[in-house]
C-alpha positions as CSV (number, residue, x, y, z in Angstrom):
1,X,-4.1,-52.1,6.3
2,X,-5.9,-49.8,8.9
3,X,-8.8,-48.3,6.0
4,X,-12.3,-48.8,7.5
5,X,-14.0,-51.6,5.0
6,X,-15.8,-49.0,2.0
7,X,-13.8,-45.7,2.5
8,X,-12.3,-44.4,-0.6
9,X,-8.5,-43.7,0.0
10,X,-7.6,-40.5,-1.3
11,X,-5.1,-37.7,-1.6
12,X,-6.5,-35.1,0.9
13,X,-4.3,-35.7,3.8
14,X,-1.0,-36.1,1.8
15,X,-2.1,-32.2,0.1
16,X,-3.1,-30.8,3.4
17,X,0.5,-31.7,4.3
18,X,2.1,-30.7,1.0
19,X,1.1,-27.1,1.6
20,X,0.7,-26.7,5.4
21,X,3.3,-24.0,5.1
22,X,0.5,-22.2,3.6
23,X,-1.3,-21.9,6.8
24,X,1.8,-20.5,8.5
25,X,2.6,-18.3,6.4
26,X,-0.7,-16.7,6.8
27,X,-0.6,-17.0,10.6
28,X,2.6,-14.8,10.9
29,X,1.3,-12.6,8.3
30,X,-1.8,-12.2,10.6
31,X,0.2,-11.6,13.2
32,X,2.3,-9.1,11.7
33,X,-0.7,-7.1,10.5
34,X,-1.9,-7.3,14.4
35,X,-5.1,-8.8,12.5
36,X,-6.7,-10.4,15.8
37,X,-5.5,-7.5,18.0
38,X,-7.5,-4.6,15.5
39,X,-10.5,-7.2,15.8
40,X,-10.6,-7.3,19.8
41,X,-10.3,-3.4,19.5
42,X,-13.7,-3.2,17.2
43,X,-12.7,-3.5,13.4
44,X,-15.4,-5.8,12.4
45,X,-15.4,-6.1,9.2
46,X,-13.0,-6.3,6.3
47,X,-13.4,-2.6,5.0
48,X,-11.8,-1.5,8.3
49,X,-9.8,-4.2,9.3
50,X,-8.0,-2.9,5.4
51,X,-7.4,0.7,6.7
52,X,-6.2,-0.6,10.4
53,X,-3.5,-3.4,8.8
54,X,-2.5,-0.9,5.8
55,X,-3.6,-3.4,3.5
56,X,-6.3,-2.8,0.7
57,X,-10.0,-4.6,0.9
58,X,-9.6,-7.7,-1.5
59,X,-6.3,-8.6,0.3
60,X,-8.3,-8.0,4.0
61,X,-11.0,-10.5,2.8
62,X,-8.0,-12.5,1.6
63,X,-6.8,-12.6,4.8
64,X,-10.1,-12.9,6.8
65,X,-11.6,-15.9,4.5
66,X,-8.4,-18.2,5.7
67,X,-8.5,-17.4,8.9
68,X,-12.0,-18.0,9.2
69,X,-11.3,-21.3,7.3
70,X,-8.4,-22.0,10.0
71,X,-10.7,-21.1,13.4
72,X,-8.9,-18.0,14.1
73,X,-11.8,-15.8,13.5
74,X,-15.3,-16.2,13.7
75,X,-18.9,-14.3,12.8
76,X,-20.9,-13.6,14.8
77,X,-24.9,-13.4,15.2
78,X,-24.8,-10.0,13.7
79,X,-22.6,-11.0,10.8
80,X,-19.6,-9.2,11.8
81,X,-15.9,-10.3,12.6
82,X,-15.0,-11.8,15.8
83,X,-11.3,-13.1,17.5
84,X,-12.4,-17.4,18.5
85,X,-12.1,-17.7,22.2
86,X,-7.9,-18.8,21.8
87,X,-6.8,-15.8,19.1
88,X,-9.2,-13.6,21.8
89,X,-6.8,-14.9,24.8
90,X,-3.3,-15.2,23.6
91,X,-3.1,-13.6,20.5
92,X,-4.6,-9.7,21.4
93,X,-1.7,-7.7,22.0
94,X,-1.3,-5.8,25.2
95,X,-3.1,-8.3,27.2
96,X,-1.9,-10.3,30.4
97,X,-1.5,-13.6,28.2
98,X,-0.6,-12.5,25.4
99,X,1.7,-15.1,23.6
100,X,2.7,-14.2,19.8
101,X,6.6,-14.2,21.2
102,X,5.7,-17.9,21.5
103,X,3.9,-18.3,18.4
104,X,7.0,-16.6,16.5
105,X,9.3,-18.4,18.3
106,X,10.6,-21.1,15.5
107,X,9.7,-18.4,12.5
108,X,13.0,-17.8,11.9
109,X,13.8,-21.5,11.0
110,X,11.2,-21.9,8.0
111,X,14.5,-22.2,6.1
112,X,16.3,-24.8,7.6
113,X,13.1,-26.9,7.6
114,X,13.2,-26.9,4.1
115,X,16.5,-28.1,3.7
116,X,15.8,-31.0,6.0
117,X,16.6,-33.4,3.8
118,X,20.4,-32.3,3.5
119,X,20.4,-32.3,7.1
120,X,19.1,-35.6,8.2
121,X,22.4,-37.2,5.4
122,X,24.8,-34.7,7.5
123,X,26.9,-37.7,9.3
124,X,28.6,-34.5,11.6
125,X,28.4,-36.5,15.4
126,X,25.8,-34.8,17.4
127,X,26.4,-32.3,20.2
128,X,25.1,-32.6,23.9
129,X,23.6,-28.8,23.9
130,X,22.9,-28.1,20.4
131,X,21.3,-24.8,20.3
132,X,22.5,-23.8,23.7
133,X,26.3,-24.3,22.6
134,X,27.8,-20.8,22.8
135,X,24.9,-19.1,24.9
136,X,25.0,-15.6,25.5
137,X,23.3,-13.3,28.4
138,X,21.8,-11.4,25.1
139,X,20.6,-14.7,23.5
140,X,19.2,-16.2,26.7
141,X,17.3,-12.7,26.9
142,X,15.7,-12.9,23.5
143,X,15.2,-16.8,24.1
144,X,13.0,-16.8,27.2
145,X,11.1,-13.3,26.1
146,X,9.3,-16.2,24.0
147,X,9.2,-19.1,26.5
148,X,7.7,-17.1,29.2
149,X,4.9,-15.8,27.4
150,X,3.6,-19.9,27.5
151,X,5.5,-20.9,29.7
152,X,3.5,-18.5,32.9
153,X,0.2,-20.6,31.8
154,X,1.9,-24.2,32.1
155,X,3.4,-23.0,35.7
156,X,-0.1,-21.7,36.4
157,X,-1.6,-25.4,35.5
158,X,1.5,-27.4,37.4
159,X,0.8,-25.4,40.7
160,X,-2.7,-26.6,40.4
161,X,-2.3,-30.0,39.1
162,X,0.7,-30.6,41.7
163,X,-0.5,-30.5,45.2
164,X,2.9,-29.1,46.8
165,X,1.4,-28.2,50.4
166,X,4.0,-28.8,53.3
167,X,6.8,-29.0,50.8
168,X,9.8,-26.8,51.5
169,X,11.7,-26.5,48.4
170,X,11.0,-26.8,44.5
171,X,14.4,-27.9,42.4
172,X,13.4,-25.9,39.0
173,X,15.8,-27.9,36.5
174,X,16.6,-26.2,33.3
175,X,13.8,-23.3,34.4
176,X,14.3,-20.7,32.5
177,X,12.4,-17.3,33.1
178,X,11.4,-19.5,36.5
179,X,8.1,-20.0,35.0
180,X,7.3,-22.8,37.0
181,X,9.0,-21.3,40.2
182,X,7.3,-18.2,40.6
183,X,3.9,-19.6,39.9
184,X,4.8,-22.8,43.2
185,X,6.3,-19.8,45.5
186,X,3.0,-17.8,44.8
187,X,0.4,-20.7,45.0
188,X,2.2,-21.7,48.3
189,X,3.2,-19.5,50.8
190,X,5.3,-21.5,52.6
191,X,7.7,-22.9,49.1
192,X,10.4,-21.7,48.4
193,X,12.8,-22.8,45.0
194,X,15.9,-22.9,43.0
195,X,15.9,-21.9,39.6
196,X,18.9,-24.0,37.6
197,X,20.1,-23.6,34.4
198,X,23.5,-22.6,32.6
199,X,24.9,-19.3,33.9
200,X,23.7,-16.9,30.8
201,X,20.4,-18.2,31.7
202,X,20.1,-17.7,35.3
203,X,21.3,-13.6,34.4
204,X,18.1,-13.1,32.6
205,X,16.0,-15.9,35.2
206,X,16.6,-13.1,37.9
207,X,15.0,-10.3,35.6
208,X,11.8,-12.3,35.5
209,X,12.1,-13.2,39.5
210,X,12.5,-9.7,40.4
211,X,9.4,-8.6,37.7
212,X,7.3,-11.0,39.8
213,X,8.4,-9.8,43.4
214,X,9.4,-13.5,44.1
215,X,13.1,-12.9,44.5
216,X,13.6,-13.2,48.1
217,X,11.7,-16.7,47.7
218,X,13.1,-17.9,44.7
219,X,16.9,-17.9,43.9
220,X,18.8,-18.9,40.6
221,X,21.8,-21.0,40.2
222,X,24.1,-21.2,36.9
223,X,25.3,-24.8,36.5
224,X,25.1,-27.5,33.3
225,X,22.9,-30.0,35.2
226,X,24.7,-32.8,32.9
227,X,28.0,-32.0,34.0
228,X,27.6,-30.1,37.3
229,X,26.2,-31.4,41.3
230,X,22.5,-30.6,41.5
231,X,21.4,-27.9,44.4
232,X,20.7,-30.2,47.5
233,X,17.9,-29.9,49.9
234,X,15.0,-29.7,48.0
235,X,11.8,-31.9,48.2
236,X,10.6,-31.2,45.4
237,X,11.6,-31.2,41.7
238,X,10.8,-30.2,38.1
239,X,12.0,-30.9,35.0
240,X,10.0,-29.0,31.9
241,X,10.0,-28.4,28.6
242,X,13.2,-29.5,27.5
243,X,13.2,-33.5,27.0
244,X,13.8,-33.2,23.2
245,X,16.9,-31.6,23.7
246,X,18.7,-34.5,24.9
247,X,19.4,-38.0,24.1
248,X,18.1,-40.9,26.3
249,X,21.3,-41.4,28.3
250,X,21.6,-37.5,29.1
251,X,17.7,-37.9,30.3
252,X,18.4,-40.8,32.1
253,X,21.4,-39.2,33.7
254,X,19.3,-36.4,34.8
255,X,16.6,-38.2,36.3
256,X,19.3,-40.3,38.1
257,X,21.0,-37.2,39.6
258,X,17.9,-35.8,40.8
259,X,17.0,-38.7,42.3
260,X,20.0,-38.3,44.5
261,X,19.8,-35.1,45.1
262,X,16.2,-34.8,46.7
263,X,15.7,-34.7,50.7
264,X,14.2,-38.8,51.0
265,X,10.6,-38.7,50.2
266,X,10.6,-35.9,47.4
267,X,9.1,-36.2,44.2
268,X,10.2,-35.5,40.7
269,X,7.6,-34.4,37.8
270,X,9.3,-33.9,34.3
271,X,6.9,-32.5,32.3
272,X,7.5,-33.0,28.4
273,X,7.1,-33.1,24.9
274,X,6.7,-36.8,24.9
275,X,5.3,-39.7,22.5
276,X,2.3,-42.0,23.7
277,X,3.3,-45.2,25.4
278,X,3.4,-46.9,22.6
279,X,5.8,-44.7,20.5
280,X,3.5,-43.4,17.9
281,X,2.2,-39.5,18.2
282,X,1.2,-36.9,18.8
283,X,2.6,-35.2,15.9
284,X,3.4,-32.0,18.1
285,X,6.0,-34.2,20.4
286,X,7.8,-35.8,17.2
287,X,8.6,-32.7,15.4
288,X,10.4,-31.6,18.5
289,X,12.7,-34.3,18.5
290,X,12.9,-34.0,14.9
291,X,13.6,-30.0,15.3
292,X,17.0,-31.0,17.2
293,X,18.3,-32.0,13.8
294,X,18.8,-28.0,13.0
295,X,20.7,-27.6,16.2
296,X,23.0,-30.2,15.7
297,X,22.2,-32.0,19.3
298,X,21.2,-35.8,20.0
299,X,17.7,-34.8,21.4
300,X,15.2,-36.8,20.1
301,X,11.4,-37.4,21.1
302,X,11.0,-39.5,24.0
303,X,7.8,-41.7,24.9
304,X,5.8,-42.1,28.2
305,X,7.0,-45.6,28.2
306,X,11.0,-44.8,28.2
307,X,10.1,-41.9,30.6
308,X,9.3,-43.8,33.3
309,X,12.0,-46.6,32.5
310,X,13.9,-43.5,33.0
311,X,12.4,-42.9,36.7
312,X,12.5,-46.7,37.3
313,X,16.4,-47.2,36.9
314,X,16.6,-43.9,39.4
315,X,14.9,-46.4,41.9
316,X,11.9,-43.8,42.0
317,X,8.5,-45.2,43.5
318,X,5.2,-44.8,42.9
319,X,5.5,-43.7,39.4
320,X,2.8,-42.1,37.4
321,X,2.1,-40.6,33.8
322,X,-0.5,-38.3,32.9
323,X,-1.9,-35.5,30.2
324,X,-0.2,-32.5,31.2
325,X,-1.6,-30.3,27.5
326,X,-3.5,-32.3,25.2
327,X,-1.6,-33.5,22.0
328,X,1.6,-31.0,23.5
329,X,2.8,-31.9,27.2
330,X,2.4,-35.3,29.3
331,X,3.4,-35.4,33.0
332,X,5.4,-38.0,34.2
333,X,6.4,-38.7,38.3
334,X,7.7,-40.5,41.1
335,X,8.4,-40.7,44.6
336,X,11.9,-41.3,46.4
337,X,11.5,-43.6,49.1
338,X,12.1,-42.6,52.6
């Protein structure tokens, strides 16, 4: 038993989880009424907030009260509405970091979470790819509109957490929009990188390189980096965002290859959704791995601890973990001897 000595047991954390889709149902509906962006633009109060979202008064209060409850909205000294300092940053539309493509990104499988239960008794073998099985240009497109809407602020914090001064060349594996890329080949003159990721991928990858001016610094190469040789003569590599996807001997595999691939003396940060050392939370990194059971892959969530077995067996040195995002993203890395 883990109870402190006197506290009642209750039933308040198994309702909060009962009805937690409650709370995101609201959120999208907040976001499809463009509640925080009417806010930012000076409807204070629920009487206009009703005329600006279409909605009537009693459902804006509705509306206003829960997301005051949840931290999304605030009052101020003078008693009127206000966007809290996150809704203010990412969720005002029309603004640099604006991220409700993110925030939308899983909305569409509300439905298959609730059949869960059939899933998990589905004895079908898992695939490698899961949801990338049958990738189009068009659905890569669609895909990374979301991703790089978060995905520009965890590049932004990896080029400053990451000293890569008098490094030549960043391996981007599985990269995406080049996020991470075009934030190292902007932070330091002198980088350059390779973008890799399946060919639909690396279509829409040079869309985002040539938004960002970083295309004669930055190239992209299609290739399945289970399958296919790695790009050679980099220094440098990355792996982010996409542990869950695969299953411990495909992550091993990858960490292995990279290891081989990297001029002697590069490093290797894979930067994931990954349990604590010990296996248990945060809840954010589980539900990943438990989100590949829709896809029909055999990604599961990884800890710190089998992450940096995973460097280990590579025969990287100097291996190191750390908090990348609180409760999201740790950092794990390594060294490959001279």
């Amino acid at each position: 038993m883990t109870t402190e000595p006197g506290k009642r047991v209750d039933t308040t954390k198994l309702q909060r989880m009962a009805r937690a889709y409650t709370e995101s149902a609201v959120f999208y509906a907040a976001l499809d009424l463009e509640l925080f962006t009417h806010v930012a633009a000076g409807c204070q109060s629920n009487s206009s907030l009703a005329v600006a979202m279409g909605a009537s008064e009693l459902n804006a209060e509705r509306l206003t009260a829960v997301c005051l409850a949840l931290g999304l909205l605030e009052i101020d000294a003078d008693g009127a509405l206000v966007n809290a300092p996150d809704s203010e940053k990412f969720l005002v539309k029309g603004t640099d970091r604006y991220a409700g493509p993110w925030m939308e990104f899983t909305r569409h499988e509300v439905k298959d979470w609730f059949a869960l239960t059939e899933k998990l008794r589905d004895p079908t073998p898992p695939r490698t790819l899961g949801l990338y099985d049958g990738l189009t240009v068009e659905r890569a497109r669609k895909y990374h509109a979301a991703t790089y809407s978060i995905g520009m602020g965890a590049g932004r914090r990896f080029s400053r957490t990451v000293d890569m001064a008098g490094r030549h060349k960043l391996l981007d594996l599985g990269g995406g929009s080049g996020a991470y890329s075009i934030n190292a080949v902007q932070a330091y003159p002198g980088l350059e990188a390779v973008v890799f990721d399946l060919p639909p991928v690396t279509e829409v990858t040079r869309e985002y390189l040539e938004r960002n001016e970083v295309a004669d610094r930055v190239s992209a190469v299609g290739g399945d980096f289970i399958a296919d040789p790695l790009p050679e003569g980099c220094d440098v590599a990355v792996m982010a965002s996409n542990l869950p996807i695969y299953n411990r001997e495909n992550i091993q595999l990858v960490v292995s290859k990279t290891f081989h691939a990297l001029d002697p003396g590069g490093e290797m940060h894979l930067v994931g959704e990954m349990l604590a050392a010990d296996g248990v939370g945060p809840l954010d990194a589980a539900l990943w791995g438990m989100a590949e059971v829709h896809y029909g892959s055999g990604g599961l969530a990884h800890s710190v601890t089998e992450v940096r077995e995973y460097f280990t067996q590579a025969g990287f040195a100097s291996i190191e973990d750390e908090v990348f995002v609180a409760g999201t993203l740790h950092r794990v890395s390594g060294h490959k001897p001279r």
